[in-house]
Backbone bond lengths (Angstrom), bond angles and torsions (degrees), N, CA, C in turn:
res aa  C-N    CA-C-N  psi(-1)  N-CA   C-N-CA  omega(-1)  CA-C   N-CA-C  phi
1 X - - - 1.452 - - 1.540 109.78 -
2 X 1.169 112.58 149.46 1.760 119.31 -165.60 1.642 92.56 -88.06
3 X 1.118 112.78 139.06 1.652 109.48 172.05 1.988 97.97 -96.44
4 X 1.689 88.65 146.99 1.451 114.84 -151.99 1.478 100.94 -62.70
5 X 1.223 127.44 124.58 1.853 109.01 171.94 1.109 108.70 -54.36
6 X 1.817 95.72 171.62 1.079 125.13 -166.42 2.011 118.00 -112.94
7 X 0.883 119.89 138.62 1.438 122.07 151.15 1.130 116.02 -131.08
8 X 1.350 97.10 149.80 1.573 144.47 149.03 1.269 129.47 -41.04
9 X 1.161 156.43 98.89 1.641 135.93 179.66 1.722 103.54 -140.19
10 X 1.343 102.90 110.16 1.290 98.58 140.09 1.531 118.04 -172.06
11 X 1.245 122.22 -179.48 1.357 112.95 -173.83 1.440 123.56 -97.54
12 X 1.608 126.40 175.77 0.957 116.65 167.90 1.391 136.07 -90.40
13 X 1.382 114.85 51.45 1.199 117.83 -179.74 1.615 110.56 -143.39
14 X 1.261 124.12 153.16 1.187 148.69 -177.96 1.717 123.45 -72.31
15 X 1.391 89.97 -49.24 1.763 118.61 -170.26 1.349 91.43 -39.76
16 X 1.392 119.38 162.65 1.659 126.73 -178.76 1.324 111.37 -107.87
17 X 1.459 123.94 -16.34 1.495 130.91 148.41 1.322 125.75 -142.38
18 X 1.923 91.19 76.77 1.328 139.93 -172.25 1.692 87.96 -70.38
19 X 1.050 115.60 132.25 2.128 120.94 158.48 1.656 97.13 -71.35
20 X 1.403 123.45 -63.97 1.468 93.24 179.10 1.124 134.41 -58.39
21 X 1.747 127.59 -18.26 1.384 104.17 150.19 1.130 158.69 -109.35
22 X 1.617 88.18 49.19 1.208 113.36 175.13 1.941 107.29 -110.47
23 X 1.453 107.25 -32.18 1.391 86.58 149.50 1.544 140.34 -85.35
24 X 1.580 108.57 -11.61 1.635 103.70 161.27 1.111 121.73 -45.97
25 X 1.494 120.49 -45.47 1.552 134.84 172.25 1.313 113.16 -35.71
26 X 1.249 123.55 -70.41 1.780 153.43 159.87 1.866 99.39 -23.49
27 X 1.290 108.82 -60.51 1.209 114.00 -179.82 1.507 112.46 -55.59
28 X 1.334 109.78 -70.95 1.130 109.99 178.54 1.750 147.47 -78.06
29 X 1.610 97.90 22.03 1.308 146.16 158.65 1.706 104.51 -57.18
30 X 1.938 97.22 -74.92 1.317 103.71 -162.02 1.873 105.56 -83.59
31 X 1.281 118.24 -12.19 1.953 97.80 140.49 1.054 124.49 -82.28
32 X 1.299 130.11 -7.82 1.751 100.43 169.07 1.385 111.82 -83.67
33 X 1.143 122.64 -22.92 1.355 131.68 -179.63 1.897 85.27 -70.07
34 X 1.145 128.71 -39.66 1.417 112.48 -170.86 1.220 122.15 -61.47
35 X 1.745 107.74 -23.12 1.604 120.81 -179.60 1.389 111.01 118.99
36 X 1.390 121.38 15.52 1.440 116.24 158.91 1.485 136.24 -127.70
37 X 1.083 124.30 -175.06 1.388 117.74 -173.07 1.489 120.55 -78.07
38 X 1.153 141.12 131.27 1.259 130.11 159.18 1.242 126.63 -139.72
39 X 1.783 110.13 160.33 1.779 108.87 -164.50 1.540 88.89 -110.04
40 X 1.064 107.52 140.93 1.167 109.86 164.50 1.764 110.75 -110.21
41 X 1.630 116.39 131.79 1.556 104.56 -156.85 1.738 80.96 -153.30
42 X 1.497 74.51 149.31 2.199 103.16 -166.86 2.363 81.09 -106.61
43 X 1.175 102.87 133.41 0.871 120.41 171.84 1.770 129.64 -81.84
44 X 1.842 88.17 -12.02 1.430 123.02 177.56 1.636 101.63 -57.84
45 X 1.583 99.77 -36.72 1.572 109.60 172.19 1.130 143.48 -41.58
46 X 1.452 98.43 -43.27 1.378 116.43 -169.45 1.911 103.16 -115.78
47 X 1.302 106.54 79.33 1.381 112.38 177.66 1.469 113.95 -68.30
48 X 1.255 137.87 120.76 1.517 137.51 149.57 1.054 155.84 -136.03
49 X 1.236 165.46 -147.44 1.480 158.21 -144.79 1.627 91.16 -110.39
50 X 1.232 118.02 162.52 1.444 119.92 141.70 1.256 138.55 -81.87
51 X 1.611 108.24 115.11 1.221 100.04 -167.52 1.407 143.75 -13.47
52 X 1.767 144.46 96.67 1.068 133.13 -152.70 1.466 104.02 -141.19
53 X 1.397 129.87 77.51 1.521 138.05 170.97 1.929 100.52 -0.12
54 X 1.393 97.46 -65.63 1.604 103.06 -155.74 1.725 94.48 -59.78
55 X 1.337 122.48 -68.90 1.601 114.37 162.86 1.802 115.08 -21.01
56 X 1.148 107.48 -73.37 1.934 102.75 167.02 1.515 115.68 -25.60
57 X 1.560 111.22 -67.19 1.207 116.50 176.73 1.178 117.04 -28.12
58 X 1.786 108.38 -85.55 1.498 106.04 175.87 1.439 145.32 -74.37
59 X 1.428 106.71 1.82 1.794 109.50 -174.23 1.835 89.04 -125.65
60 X 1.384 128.61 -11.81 1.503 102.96 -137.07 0.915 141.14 36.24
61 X 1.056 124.96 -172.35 1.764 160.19 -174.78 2.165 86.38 -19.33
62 X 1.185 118.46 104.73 1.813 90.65 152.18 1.251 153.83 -61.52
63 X 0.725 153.54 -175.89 1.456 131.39 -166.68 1.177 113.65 -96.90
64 X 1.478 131.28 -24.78 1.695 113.59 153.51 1.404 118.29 -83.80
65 X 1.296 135.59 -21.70 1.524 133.32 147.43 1.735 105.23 -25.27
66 X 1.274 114.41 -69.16 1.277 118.07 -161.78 1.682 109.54 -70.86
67 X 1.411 114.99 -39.67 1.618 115.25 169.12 1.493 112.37 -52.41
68 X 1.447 110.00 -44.74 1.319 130.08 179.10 1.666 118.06 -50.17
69 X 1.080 100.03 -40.09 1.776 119.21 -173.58 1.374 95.56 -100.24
70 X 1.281 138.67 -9.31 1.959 126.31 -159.00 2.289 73.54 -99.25
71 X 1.476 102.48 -49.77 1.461 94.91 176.80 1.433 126.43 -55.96
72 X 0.930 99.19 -8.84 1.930 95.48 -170.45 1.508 95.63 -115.81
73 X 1.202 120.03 15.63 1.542 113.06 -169.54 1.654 93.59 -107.02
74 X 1.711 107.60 -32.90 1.629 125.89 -168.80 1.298 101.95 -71.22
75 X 1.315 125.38 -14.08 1.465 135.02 -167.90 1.651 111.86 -98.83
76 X 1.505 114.37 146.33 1.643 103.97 162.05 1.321 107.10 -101.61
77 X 1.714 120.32 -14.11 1.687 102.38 -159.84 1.807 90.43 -139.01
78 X 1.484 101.56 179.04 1.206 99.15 -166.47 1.573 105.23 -140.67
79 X 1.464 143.48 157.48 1.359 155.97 -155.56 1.134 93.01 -145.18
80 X 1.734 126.82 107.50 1.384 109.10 -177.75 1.948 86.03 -125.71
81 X 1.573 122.37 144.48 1.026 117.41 165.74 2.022 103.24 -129.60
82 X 1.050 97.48 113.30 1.982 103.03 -165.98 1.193 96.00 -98.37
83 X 1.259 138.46 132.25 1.203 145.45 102.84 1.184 131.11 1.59
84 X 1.496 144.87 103.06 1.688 132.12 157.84 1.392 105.79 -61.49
85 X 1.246 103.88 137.76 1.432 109.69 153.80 1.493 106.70 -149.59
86 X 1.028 99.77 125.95 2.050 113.39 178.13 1.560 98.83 81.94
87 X 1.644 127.13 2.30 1.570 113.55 -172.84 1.710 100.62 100.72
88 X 1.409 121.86 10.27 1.199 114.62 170.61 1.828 111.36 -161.70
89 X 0.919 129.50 -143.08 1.708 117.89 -156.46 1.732 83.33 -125.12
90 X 1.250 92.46 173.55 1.478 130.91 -147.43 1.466 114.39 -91.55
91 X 1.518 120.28 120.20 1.452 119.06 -155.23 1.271 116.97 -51.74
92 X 1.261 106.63 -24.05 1.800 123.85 170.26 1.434 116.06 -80.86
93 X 1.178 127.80 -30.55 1.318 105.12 159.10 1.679 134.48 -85.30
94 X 1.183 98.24 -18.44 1.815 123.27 157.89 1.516 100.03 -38.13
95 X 1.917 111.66 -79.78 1.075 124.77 -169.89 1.926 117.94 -43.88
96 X 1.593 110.34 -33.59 1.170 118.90 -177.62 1.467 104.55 -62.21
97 X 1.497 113.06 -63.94 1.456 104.83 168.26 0.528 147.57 -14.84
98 X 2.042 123.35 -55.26 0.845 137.98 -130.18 2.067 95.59 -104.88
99 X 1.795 80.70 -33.88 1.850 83.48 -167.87 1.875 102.30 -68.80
100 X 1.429 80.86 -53.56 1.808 87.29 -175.05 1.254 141.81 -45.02
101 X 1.407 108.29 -24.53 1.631 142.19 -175.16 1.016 112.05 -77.20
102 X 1.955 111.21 -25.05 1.440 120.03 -159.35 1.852 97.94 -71.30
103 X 1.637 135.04 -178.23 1.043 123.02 -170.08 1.599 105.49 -121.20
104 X 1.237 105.62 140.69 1.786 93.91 -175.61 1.730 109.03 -128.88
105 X 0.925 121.48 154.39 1.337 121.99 -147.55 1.513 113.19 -54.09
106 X 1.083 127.68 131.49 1.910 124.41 174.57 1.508 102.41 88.63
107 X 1.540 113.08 22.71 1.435 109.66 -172.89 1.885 96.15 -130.27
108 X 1.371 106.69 141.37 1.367 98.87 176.79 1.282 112.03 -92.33
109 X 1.719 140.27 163.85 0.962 150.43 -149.48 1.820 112.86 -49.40
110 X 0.935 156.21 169.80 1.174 136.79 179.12 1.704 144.48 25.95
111 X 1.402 104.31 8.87 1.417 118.91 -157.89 1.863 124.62 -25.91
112 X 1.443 92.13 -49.41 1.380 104.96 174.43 1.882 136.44 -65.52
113 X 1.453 87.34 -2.85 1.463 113.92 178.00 1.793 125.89 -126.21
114 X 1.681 112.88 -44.99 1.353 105.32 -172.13 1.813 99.11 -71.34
115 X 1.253 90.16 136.90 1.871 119.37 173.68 1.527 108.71 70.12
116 X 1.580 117.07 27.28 1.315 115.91 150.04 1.109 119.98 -65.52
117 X 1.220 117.82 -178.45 1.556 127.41 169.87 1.336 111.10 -136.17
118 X 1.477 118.25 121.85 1.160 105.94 160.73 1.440 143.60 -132.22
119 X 1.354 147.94 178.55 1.276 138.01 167.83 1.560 128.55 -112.14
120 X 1.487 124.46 126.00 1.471 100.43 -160.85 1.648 88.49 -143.35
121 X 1.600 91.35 152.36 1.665 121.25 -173.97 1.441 104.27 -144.82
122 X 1.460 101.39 -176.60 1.346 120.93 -170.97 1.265 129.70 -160.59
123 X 1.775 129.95 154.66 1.362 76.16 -171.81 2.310 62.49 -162.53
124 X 1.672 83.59 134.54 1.517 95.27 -177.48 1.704 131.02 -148.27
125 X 1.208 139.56 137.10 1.107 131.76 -131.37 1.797 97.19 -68.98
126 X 1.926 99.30 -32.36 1.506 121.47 -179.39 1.823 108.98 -35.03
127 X 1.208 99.65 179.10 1.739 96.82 -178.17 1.559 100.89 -93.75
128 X 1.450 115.47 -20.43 1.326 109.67 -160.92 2.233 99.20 -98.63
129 X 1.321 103.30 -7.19 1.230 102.59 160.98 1.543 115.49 64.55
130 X 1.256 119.74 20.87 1.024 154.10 126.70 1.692 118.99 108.18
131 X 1.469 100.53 29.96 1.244 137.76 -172.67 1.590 118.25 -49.49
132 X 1.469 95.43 -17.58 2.137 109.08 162.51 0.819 117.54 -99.56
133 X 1.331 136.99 -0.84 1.438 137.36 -179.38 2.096 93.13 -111.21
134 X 1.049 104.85 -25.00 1.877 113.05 166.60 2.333 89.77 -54.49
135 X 0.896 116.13 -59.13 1.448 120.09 -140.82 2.057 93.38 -71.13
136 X 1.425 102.99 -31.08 1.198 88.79 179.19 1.728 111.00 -96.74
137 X 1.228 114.56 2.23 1.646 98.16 172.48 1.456 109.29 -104.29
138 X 1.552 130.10 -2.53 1.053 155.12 130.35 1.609 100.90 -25.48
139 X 1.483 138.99 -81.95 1.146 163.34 -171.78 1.055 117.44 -55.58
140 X 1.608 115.92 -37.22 1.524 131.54 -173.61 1.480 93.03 -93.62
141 X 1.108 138.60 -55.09 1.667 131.67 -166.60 1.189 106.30 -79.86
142 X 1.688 135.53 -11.82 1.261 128.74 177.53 1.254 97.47 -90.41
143 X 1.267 128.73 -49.67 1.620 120.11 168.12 1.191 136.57 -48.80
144 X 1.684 128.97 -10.85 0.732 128.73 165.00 2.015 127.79 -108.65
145 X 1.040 82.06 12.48 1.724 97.71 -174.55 1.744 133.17 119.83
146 X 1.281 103.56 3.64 1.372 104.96 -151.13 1.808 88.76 -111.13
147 X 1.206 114.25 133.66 1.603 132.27 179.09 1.598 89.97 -85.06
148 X 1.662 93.35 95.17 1.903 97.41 138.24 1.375 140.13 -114.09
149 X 1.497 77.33 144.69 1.823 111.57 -161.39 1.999 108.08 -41.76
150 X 0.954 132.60 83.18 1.965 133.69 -178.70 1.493 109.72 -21.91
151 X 0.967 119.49 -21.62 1.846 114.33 172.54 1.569 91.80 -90.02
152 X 1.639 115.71 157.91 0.693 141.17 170.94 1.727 108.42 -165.46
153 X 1.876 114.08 141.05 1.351 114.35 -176.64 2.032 86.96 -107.02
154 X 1.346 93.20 157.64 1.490 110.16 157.40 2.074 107.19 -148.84
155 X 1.465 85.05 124.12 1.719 84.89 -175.84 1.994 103.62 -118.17
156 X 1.598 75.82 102.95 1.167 86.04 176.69 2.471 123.69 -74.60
157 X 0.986 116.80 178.48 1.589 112.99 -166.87 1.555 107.53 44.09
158 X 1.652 125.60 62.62 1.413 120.04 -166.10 1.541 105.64 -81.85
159 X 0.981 107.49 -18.29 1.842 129.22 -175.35 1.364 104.96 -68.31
160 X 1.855 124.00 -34.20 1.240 119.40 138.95 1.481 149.53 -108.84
161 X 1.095 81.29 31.94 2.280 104.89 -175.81 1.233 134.37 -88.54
162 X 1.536 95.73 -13.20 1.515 117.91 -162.45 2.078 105.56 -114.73
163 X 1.129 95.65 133.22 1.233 116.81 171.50 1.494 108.52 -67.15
164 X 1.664 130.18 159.86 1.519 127.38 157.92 1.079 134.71 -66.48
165 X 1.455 112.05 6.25 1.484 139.87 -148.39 1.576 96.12 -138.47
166 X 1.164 131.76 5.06 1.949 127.19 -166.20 1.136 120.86 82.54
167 X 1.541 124.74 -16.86 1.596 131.71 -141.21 1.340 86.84 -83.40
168 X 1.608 109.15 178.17 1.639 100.90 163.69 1.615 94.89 -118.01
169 X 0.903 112.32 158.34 1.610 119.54 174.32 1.355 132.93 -69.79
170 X 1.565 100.39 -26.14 1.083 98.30 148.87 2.018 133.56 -121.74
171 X 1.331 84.96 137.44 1.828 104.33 -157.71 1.550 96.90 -41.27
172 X 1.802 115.66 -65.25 1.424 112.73 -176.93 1.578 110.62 -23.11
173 X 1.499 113.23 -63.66 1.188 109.70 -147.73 1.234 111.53 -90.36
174 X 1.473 115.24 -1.68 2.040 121.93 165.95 1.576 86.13 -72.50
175 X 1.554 135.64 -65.08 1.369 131.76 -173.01 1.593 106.49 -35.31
176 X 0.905 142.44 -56.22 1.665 150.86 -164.38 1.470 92.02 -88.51
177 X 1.190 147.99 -34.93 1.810 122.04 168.21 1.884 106.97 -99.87
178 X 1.235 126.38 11.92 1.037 146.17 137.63 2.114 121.37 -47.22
179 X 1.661 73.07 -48.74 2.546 82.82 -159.29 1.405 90.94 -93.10
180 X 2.140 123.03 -21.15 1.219 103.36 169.12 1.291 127.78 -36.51
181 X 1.787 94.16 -74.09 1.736 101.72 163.59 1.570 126.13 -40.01
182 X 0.892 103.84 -54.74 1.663 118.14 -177.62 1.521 100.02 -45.29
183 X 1.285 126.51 -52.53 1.274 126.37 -167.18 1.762 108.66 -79.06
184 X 1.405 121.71 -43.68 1.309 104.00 159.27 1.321 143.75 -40.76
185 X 1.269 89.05 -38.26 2.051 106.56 -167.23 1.859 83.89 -80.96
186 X 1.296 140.84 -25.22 1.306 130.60 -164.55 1.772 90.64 -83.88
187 X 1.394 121.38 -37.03 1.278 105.77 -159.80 1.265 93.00 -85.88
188 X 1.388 137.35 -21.38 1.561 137.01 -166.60 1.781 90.85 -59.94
189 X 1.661 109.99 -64.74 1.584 118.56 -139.91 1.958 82.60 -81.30
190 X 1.221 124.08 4.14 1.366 107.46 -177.58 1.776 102.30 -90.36
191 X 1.402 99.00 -30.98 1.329 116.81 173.77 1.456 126.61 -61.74
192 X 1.257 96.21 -43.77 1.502 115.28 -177.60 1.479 109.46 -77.96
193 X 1.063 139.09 -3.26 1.442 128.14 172.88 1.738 118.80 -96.77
């Protein structure tokens, strides 16, 4: 028997009552309900340096870089919910990239990313809900190998979207960061057989 894929979910933000991760949650709701596995993971976790070649050089990989990347390596698909900030994504999720992507010995170029799959949203207090900072992590994960999914949600006024409970208030738009997930975990297990 094939063991069930896996995702990834979490957002790019730190904050402890972050709106995107409270819609990663949402997301990764409607894949398990799709029939697969998923982690749901606070990035708050994995604290580290800013990216710095010469640091690489002499210490490598840090040690939550590398926990960080051993998790995303265990995974086929990914739940990304980014933050805009300035019209583009979040110095912490930049920084994740940047370490994880790097190459470590017996590993081929990008490992943790080429022929993933992923799904990505957003979610911002702005009206446009942070739908320009969508275009560059869009740009950044297609450039580096990773198949993203053509739907994408952005929920803009998130400061009033959200239930006390995570929910969003409105049903439509839990349904559409619901089929994100839903639709990954369908292309994962279509893949996976």
């Amino acid at each position: 028997m094939t063991p069930k894929p896996k995702i990834l979910a979490f957002a790019g933000s730190t904050r402890t009552d972050s709106f995107n991760k409270k819609l990663v949650r949402i997301a990764a709701t409607g894949a398990t309900e799709a029939g697969v596995d998923v982690t749901v993971t606070d990035l708050r976790d994995f604290p580290m340096p800013l990216y710095d070649g010469d640091l690489e050089q002499q210490e490598g990989l840090p040690p939550n870089a590398r926990k960080l990347k051993d998790l995303m390596l265990a995974h086929q698909g990914f739940l990304i919910s980014s933050p805009e900030y300035n019209s583009s994504i979040s110095a912490v999720f930049k920084n994740v990239i940047d370490w994880t992507s790097r190459q470590s010995e017996g590993e081929t170029s990008l490992a943790c990313f080429k022929g993933k799959v992923a799904g990505i949203m957003s979610a911002s207090p702005g009206g446009l809900g942070g739908l320009r900072g969508l275009v560059h992590v869009r740009s950044i994960l297609g450039n580096i190998g990773v198949l993203v999914m053509p739907d994408q949600v952005a929920i803009g006024k998130a400061h009033e979207a959200f239930n006390a409970d995570g929910t969003l208030k409105d049903k439509k738009q839990e349904g559409q960061v619901k089929m994100i997930g839903s639709s990954v975990a369908k292309i994962l297990l279509k893949l996976n057989n």
